[in-house]
C-alpha positions in Angstrom: 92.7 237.3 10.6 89.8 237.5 8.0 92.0 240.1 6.7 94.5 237.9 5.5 92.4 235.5 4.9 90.9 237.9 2.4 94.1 238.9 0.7 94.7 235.3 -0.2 91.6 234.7 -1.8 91.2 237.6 -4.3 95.0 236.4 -4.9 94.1 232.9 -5.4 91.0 233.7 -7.5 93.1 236.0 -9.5 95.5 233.3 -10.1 93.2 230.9 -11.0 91.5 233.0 -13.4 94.3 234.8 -14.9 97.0 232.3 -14.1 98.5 235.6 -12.2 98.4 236.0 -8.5 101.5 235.7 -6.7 103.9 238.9 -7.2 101.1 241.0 -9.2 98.6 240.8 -6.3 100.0 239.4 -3.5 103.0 241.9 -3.6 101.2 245.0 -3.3 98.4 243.6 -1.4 101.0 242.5 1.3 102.5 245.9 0.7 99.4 248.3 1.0 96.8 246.2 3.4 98.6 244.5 5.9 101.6 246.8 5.4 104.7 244.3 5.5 108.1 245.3 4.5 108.5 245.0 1.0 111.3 242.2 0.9 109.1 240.8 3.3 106.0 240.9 1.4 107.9 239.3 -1.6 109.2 236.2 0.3 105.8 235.6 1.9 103.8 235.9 -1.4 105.8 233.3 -2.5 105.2 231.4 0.1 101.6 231.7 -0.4 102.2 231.1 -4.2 102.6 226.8 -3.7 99.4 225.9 -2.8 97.6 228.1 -5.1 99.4 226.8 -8.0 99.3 223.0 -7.0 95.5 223.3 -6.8 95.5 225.5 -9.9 97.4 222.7 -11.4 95.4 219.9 -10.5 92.3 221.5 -12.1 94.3 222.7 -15.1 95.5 219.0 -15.6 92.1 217.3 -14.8 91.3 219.3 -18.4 93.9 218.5 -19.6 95.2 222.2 -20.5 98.6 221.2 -19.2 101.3 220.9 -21.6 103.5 218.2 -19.5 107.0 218.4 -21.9 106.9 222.3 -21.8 105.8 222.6 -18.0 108.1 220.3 -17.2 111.4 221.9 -18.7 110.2 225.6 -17.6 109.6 223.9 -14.0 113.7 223.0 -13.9 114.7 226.3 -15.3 111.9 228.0 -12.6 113.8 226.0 -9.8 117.1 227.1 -11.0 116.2 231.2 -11.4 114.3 230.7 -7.6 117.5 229.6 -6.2 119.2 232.5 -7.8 116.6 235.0 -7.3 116.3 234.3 -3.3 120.1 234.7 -2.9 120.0 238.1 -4.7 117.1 239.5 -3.0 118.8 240.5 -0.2 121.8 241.6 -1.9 119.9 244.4 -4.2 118.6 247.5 -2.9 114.8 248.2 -2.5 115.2 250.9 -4.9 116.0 248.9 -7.8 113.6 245.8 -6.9 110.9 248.4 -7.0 112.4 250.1 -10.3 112.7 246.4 -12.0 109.2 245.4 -10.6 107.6 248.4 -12.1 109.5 247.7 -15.2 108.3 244.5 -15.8 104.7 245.5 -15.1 104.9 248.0 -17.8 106.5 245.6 -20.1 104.3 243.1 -19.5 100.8 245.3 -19.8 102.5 247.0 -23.0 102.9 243.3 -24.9 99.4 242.3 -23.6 98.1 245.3 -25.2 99.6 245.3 -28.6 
């Protein structure tokens, strides 16, 4: 129990800090710790993801560091690509989530570098 317990909050301090968290920690912690199945591990983590972000939120827009026109229109399109997303992720083989996952990853740490 205070394993879990433990995954979630270096995830939700993570995410608070670094606005990252869900896939990019939980994922591999889900993976590696407590040794879930991988499309198992990526359905919980976002799971886990809602109330980390609502009480991210709430702080963020106590500060006002929330920009409500912008959030809002990225929420809708968010809503649409989840719906799309969860259909296909048991439709695509683990191979090629891993591949695209890793992808990203590199992708994204490349752009944050330059």
């Amino acid at each position: 129990m205070w394993k879990k317990m433990l995954v979630g909050f270096v995830a939700g301090i993570i995410s608070g800090f670094f606005t990252a968290g869900g896939g990019l920690i939980l994922v591999p912690l889900f993976l590696y710790t407590l040794k879930m199945e991988p499309k198992q591990a990526r359905a919980t983590s976002i799971f886990c993801i809602l109330p980390m972000v609502i009480i991210t939120a709430f702080f963020y827009g106590k500060s006002e560091l929330i920009h409500w026109e912008k959030g809002i229109l990225c929420a809708i399109g968010g809503i649409l690509g989840g719906l799309i997303g969860a259909k296909l992720l048991n439709k695509i083989p683990e191979k090629y989530l891993k591949l695209s996952f890793a992808g990203f990853l590199i992708y994204a740490g490349v752009n944050m570098l330059i």
